[in-house]
N, CA, C and O atoms as CSV, one atom per row, in Angstrom:
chain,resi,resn,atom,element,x,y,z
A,1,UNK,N,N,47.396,5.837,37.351
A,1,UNK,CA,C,46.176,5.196,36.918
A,1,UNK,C,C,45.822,4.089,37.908
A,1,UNK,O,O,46.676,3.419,38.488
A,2,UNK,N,N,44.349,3.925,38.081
A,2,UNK,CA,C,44.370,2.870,39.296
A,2,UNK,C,C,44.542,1.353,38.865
A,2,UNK,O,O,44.938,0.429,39.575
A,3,UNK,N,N,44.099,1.305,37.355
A,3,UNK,CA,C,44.644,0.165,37.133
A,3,UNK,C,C,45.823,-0.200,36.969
A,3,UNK,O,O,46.379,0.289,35.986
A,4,UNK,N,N,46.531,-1.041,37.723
A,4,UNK,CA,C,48.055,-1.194,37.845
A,4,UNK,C,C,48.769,-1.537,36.494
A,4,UNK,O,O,49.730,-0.934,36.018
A,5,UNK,N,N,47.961,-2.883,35.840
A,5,UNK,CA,C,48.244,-3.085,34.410
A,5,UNK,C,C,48.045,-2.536,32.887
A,5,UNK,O,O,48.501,-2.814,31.778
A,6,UNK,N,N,47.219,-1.709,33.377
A,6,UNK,CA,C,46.754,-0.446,32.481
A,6,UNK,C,C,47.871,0.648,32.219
A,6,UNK,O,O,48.288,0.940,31.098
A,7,UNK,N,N,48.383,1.323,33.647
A,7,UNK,CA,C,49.692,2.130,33.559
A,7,UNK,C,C,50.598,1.661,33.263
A,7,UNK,O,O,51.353,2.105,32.397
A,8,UNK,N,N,50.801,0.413,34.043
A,8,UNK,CA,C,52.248,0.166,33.227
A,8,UNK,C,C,52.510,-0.500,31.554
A,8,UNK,O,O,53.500,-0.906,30.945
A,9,UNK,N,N,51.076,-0.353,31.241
A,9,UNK,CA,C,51.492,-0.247,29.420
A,9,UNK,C,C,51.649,1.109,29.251
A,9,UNK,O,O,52.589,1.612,28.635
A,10,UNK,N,N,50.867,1.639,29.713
A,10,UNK,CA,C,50.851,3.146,29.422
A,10,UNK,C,C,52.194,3.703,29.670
A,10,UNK,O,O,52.687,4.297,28.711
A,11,UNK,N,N,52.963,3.631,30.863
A,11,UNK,CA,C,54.780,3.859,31.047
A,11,UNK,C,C,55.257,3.200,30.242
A,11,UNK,O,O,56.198,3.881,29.833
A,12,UNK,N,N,55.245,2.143,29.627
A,12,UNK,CA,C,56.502,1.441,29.053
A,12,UNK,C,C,55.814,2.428,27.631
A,12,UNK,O,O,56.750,3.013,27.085
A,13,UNK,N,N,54.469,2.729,26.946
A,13,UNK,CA,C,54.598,3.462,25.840
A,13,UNK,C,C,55.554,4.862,26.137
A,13,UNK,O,O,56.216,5.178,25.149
A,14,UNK,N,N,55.678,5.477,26.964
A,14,UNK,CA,C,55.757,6.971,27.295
A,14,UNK,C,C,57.201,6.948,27.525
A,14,UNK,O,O,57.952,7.921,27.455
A,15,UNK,N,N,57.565,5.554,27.852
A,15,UNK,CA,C,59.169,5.559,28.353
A,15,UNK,C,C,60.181,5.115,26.834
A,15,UNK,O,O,61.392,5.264,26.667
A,16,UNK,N,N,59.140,4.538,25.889
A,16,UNK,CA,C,60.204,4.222,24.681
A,16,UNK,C,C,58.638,4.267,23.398
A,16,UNK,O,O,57.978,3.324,22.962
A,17,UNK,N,N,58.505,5.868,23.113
A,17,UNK,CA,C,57.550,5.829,22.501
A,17,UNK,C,C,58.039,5.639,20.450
A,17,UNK,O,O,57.336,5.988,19.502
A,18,UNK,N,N,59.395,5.002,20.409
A,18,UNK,CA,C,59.614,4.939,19.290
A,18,UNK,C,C,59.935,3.081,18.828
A,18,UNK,O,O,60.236,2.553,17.757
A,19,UNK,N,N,59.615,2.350,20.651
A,19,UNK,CA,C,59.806,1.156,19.950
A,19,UNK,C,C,58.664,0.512,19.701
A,19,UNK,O,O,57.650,0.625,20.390
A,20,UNK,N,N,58.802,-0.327,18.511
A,20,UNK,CA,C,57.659,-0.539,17.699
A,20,UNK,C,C,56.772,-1.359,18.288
A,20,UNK,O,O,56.864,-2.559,18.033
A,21,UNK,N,N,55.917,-0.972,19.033
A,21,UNK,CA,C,54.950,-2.037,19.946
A,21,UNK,C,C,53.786,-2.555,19.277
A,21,UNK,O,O,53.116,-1.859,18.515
A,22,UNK,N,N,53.466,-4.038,19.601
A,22,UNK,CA,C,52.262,-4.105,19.066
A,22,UNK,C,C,51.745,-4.635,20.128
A,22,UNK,O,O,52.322,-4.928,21.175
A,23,UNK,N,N,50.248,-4.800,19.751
A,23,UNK,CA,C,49.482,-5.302,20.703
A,23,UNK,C,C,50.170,-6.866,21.959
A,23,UNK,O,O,50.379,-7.048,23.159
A,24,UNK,N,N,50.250,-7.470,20.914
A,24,UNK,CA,C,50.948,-8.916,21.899
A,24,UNK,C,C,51.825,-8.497,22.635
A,24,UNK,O,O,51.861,-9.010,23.753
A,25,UNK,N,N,52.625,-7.664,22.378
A,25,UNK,CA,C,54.063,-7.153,23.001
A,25,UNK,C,C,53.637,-6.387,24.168
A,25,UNK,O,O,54.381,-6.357,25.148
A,26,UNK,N,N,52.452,-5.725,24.174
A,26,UNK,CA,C,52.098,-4.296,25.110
A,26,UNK,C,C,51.446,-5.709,26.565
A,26,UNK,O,O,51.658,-5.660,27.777
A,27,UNK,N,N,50.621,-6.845,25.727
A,27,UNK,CA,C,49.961,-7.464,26.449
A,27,UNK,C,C,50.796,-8.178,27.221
A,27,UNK,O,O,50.550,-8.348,28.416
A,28,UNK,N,N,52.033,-8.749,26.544
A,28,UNK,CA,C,53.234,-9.686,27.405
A,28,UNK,C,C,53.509,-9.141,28.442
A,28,UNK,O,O,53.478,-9.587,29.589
A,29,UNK,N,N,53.979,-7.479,27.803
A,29,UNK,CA,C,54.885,-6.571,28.833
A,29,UNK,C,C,54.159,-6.858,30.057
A,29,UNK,O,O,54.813,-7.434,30.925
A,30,UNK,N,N,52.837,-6.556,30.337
A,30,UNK,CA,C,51.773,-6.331,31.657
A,30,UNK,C,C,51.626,-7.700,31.684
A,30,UNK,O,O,50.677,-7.741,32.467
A,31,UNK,N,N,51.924,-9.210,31.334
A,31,UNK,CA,C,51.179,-9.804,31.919
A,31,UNK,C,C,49.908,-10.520,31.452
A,31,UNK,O,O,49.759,-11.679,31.839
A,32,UNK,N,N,48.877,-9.912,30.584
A,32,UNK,CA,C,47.730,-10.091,30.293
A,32,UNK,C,C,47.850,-11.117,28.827
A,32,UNK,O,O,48.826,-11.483,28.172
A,33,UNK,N,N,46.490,-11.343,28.695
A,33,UNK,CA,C,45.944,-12.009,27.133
A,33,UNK,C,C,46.287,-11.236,26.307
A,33,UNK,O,O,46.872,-10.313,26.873
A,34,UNK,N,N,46.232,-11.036,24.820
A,34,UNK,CA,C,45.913,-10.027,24.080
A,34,UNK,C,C,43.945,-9.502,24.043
A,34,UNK,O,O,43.400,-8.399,24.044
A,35,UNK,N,N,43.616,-10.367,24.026
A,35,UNK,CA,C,41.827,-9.984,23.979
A,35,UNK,C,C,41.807,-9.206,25.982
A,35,UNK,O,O,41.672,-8.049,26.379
A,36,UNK,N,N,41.876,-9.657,26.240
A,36,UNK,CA,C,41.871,-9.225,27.808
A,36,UNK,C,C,42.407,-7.887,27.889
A,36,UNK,O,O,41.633,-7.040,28.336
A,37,UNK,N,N,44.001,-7.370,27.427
A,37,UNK,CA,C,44.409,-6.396,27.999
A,37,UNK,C,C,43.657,-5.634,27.227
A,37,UNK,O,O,43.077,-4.693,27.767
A,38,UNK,N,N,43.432,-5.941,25.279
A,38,UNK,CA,C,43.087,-4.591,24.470
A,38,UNK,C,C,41.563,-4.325,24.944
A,38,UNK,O,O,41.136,-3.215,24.626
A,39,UNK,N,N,40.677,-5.165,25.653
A,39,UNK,CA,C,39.443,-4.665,25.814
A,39,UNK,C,C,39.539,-3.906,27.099
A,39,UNK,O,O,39.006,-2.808,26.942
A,40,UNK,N,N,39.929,-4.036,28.105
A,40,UNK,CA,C,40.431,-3.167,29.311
A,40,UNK,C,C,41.188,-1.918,28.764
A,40,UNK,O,O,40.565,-0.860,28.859
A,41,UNK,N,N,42.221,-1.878,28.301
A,41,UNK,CA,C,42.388,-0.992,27.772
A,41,UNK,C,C,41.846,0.391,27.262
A,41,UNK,O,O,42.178,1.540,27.551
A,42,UNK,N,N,40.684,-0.223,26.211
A,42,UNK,CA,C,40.334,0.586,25.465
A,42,UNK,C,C,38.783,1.050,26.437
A,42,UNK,O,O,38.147,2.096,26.566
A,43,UNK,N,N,38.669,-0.114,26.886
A,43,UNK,CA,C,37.513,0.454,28.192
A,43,UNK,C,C,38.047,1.808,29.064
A,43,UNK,O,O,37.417,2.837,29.307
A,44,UNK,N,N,39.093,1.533,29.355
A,44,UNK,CA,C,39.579,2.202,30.736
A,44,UNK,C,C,40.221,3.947,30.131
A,44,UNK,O,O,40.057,4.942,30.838
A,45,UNK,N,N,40.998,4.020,28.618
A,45,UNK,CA,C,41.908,5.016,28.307
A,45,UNK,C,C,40.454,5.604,26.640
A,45,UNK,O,O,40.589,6.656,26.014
A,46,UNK,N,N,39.734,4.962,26.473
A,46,UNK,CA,C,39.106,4.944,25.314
A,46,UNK,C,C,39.170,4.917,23.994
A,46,UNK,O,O,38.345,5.060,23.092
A,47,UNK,N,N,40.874,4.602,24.078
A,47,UNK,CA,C,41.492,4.333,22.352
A,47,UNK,C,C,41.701,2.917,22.535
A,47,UNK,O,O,41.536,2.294,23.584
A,48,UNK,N,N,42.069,2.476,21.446
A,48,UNK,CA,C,43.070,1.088,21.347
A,48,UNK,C,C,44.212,0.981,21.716
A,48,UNK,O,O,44.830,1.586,20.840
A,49,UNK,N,N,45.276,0.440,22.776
A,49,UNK,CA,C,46.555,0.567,23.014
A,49,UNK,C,C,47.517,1.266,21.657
A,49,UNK,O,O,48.410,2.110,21.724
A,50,UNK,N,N,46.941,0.546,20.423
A,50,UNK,CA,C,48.051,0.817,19.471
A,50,UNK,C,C,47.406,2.605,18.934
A,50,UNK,O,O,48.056,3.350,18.201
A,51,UNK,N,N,46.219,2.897,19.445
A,51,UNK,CA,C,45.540,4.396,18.883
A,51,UNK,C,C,46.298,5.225,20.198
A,51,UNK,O,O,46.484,6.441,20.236
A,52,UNK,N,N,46.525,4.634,20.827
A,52,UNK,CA,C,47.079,5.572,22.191
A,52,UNK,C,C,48.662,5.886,21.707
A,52,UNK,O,O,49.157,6.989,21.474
A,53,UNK,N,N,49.346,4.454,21.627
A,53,UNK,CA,C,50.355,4.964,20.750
A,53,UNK,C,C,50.898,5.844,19.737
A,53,UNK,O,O,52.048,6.279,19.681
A,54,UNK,N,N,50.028,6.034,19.020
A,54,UNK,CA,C,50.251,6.845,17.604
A,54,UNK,C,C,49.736,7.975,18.492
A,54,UNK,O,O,50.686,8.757,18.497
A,55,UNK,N,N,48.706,8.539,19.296
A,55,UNK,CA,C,48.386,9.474,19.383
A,55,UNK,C,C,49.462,10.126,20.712
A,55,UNK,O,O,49.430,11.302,21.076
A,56,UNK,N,N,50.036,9.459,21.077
A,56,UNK,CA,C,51.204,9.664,22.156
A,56,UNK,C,C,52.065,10.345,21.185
A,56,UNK,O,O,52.451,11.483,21.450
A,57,UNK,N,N,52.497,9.629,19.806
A,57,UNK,CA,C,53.797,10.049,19.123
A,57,UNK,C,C,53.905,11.190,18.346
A,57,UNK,O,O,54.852,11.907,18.024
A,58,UNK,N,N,52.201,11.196,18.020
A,58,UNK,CA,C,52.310,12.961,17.253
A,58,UNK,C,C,52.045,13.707,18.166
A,58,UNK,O,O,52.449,14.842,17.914
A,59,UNK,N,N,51.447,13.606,19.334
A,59,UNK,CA,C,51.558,14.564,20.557
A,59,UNK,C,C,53.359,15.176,20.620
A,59,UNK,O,O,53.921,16.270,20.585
A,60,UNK,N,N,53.738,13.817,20.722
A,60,UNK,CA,C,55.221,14.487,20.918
A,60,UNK,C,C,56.172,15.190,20.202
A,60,UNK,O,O,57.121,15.875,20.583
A,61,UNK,N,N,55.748,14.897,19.066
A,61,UNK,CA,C,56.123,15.202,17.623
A,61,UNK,C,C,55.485,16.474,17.370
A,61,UNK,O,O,56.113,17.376,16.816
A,62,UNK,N,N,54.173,16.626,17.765
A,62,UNK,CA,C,53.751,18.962,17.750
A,62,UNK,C,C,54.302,19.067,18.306
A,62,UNK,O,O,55.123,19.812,17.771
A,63,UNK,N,N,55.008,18.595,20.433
A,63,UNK,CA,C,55.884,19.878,20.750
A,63,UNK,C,C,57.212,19.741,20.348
A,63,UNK,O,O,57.973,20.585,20.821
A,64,UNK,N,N,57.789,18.749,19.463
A,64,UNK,CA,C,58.935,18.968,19.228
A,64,UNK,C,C,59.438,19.791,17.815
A,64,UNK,O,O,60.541,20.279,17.570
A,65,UNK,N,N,57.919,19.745,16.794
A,65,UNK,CA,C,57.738,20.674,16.201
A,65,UNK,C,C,57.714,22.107,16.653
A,65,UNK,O,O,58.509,22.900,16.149
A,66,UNK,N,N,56.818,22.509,17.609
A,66,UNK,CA,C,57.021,24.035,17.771
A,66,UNK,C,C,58.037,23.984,18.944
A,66,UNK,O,O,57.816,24.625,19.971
A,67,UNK,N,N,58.693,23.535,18.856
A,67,UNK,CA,C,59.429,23.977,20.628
A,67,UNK,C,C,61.045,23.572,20.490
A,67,UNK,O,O,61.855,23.692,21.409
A,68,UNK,N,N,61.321,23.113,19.270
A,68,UNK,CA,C,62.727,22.926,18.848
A,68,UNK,C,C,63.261,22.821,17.289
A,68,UNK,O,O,62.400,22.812,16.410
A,69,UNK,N,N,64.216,22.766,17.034
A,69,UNK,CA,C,64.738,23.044,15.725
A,69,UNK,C,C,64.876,22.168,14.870
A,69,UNK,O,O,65.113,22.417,13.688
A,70,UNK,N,N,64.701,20.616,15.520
A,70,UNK,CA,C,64.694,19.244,14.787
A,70,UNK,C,C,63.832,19.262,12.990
A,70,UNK,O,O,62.742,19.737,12.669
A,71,UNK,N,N,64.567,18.755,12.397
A,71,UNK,CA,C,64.016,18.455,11.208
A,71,UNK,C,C,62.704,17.389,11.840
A,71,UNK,O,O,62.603,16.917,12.973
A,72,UNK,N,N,61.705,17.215,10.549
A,72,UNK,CA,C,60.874,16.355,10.356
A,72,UNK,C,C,61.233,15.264,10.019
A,72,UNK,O,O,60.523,14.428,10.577
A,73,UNK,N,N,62.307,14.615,9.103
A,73,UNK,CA,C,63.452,13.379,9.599
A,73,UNK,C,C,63.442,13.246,10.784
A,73,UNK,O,O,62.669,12.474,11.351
A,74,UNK,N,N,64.405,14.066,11.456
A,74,UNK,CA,C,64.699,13.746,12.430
A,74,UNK,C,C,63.453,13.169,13.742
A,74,UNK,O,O,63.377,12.138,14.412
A,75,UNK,N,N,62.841,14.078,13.680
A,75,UNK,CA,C,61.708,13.569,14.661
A,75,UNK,C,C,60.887,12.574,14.302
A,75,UNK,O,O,60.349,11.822,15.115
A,76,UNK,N,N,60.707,12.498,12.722
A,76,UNK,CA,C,59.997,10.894,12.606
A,76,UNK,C,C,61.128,9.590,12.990
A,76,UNK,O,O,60.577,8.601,13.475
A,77,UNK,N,N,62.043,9.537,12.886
A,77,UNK,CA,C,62.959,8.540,13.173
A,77,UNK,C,C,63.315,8.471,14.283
A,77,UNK,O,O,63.820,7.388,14.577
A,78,UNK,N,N,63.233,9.601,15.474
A,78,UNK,CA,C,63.251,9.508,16.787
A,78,UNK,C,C,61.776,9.267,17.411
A,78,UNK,O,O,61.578,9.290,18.626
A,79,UNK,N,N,60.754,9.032,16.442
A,79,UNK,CA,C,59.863,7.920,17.281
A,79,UNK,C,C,59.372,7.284,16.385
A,79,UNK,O,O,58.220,7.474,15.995
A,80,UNK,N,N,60.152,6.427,15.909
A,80,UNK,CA,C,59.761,4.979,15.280
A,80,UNK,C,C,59.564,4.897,13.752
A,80,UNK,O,O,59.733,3.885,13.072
A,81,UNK,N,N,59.210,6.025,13.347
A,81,UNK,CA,C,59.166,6.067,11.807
A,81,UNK,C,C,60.251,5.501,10.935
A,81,UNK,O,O,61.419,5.832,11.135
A,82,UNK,N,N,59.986,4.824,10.160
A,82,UNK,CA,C,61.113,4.457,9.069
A,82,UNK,C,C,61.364,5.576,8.016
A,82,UNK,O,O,62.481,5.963,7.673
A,83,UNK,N,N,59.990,6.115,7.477
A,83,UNK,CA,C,60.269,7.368,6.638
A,83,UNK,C,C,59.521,8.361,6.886
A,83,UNK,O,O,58.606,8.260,7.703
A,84,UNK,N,N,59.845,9.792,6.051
A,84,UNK,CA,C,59.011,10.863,6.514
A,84,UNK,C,C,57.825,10.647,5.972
A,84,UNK,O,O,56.890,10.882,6.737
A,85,UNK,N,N,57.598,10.351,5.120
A,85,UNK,CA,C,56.378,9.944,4.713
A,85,UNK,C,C,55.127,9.201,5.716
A,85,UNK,O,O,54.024,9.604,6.086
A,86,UNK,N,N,55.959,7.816,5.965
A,86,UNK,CA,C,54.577,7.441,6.888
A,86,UNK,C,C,54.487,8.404,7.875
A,86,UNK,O,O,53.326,8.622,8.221
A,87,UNK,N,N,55.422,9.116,8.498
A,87,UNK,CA,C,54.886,9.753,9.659
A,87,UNK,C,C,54.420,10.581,9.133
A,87,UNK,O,O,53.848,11.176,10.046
A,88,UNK,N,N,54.191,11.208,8.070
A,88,UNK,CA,C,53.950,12.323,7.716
A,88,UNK,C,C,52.422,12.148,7.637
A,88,UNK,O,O,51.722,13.149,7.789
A,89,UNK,N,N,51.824,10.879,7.397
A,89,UNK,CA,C,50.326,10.860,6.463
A,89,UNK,C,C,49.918,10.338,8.483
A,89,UNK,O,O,48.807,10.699,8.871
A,90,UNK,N,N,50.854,9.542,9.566
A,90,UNK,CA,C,49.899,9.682,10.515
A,90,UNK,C,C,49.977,10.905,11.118
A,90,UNK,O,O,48.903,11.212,11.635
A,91,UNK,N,N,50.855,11.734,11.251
A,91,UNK,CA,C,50.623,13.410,11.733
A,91,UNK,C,C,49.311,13.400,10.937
A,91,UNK,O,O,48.234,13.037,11.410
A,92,UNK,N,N,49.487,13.795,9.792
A,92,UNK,CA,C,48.368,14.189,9.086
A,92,UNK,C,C,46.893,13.764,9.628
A,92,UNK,O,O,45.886,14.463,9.745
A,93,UNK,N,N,47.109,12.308,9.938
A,93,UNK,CA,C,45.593,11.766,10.491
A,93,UNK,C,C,45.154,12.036,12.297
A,93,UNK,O,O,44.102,11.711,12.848
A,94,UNK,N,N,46.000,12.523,12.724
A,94,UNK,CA,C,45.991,12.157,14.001
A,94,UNK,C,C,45.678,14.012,14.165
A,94,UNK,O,O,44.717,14.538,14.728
A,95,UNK,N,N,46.643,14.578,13.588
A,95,UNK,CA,C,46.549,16.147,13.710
A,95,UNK,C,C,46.123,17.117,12.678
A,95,UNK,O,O,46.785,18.122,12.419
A,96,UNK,N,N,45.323,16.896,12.254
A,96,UNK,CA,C,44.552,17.468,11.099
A,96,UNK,C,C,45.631,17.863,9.788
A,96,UNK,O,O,45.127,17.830,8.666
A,97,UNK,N,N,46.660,18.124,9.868
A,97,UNK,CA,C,47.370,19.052,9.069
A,97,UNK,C,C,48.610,18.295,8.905
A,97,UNK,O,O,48.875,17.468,9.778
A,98,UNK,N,N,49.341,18.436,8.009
A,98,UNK,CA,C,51.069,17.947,7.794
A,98,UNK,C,C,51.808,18.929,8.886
A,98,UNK,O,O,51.586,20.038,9.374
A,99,UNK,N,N,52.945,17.769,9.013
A,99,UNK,CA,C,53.952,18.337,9.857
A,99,UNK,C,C,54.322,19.936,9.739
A,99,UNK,O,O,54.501,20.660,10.718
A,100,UNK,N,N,54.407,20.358,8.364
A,100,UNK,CA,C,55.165,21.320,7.910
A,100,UNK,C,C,54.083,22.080,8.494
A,100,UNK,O,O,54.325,22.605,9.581
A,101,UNK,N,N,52.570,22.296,7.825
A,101,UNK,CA,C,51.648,23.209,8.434
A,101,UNK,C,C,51.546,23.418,9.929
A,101,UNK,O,O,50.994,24.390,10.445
A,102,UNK,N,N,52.048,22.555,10.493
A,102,UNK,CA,C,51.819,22.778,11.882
A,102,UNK,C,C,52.514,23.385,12.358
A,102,UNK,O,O,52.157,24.398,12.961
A,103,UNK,N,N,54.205,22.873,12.244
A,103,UNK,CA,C,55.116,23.850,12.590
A,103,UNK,C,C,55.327,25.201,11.843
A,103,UNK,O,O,56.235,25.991,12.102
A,104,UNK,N,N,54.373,25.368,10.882
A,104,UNK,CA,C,53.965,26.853,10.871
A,104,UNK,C,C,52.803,27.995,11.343
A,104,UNK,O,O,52.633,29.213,11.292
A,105,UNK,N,N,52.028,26.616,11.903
A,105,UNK,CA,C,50.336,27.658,11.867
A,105,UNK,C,C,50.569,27.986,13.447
A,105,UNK,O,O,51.547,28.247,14.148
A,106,UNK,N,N,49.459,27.869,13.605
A,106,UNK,CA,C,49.020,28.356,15.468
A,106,UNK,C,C,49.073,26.568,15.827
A,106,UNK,O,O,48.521,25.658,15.208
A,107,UNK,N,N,49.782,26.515,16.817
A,107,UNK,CA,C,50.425,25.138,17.412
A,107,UNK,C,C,48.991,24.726,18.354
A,107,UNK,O,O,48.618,23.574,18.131
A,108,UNK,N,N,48.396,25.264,19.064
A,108,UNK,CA,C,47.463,25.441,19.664
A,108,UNK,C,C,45.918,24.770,19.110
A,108,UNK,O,O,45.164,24.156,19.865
A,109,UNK,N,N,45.671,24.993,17.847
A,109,UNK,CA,C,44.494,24.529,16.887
A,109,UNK,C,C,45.056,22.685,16.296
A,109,UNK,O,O,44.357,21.725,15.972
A,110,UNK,N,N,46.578,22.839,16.371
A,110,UNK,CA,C,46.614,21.692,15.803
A,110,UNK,C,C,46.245,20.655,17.246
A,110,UNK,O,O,45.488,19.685,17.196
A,111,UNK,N,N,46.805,21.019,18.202
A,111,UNK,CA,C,46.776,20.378,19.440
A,111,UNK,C,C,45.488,20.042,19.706
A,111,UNK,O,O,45.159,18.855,19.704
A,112,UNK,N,N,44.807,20.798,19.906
A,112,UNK,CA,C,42.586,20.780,19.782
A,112,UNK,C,C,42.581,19.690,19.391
A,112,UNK,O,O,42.089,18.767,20.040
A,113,UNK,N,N,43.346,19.497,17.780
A,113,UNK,CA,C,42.610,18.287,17.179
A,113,UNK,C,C,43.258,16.853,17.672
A,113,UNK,O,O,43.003,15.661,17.498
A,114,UNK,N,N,43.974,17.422,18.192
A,114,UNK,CA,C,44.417,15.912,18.674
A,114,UNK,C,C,43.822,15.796,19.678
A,114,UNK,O,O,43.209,14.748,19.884
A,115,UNK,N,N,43.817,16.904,20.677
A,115,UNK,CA,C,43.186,16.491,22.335
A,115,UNK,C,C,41.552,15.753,21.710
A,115,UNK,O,O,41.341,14.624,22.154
A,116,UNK,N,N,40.728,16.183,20.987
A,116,UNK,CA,C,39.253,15.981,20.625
A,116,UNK,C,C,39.528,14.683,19.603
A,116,UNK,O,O,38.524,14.456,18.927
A,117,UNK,N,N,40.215,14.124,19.431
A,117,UNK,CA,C,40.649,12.666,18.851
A,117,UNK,C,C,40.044,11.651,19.397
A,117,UNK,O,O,40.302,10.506,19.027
């Protein structure tokens, strides 16, 4: 990314997408304000740092749904979830469908809805 402080929030999300970041924390990491980095941010990637986040984690969470054997425990708690539940209702918001439907339907339609997010 050409913005230097832009990517490297963006790496430190991608490099530990289960620790619990918030805005101040994403802004320290780089350097910046909090009003400064989240409006660049969301200028430059078009979510909110913390919408990029969540949408990073159920990204990762469909292919680890169709592409391995992990429980839905398991993969909500390997990125940040405390229970299946919350992750369950942001899958749900982020990817049209519950975990379970996804790792049963066409993996492909759920993905759409996230890429068009």
């Amino acid at each position: 990314m050409a913005d230097n402080q832009i990517g490297a929030a963006i790496a430190a999300i991608h490099a530990e997408p289960a620790r619990p970041w918030t805005l101040p924390e994403l802004a320290r990491h780089v350097g910046m304000s909090r009003t400064t980095f989240a409006v660049r941010f969301k200028r430059k990637v078009g979510l909110s740092p913390i919408d990029y986040l969540i949408r990073w984690r159920m990204l990762l969470a469909g292919d680890r749904l169709s592409n391995t054997r992990q429980s839905i425990a398991a993969i909500a708690s390997s990125l940040g979830y405390e229970t299946e539940s919350a992750f369950g209702a942001a899958f749900k918001r982020t990817m049209g469908c519950s975990p379970r439907q996804y790792s049963r339907s066409d993996k492909r339609s759920g993905l759409a809805v996230a890429e068009g997010a």
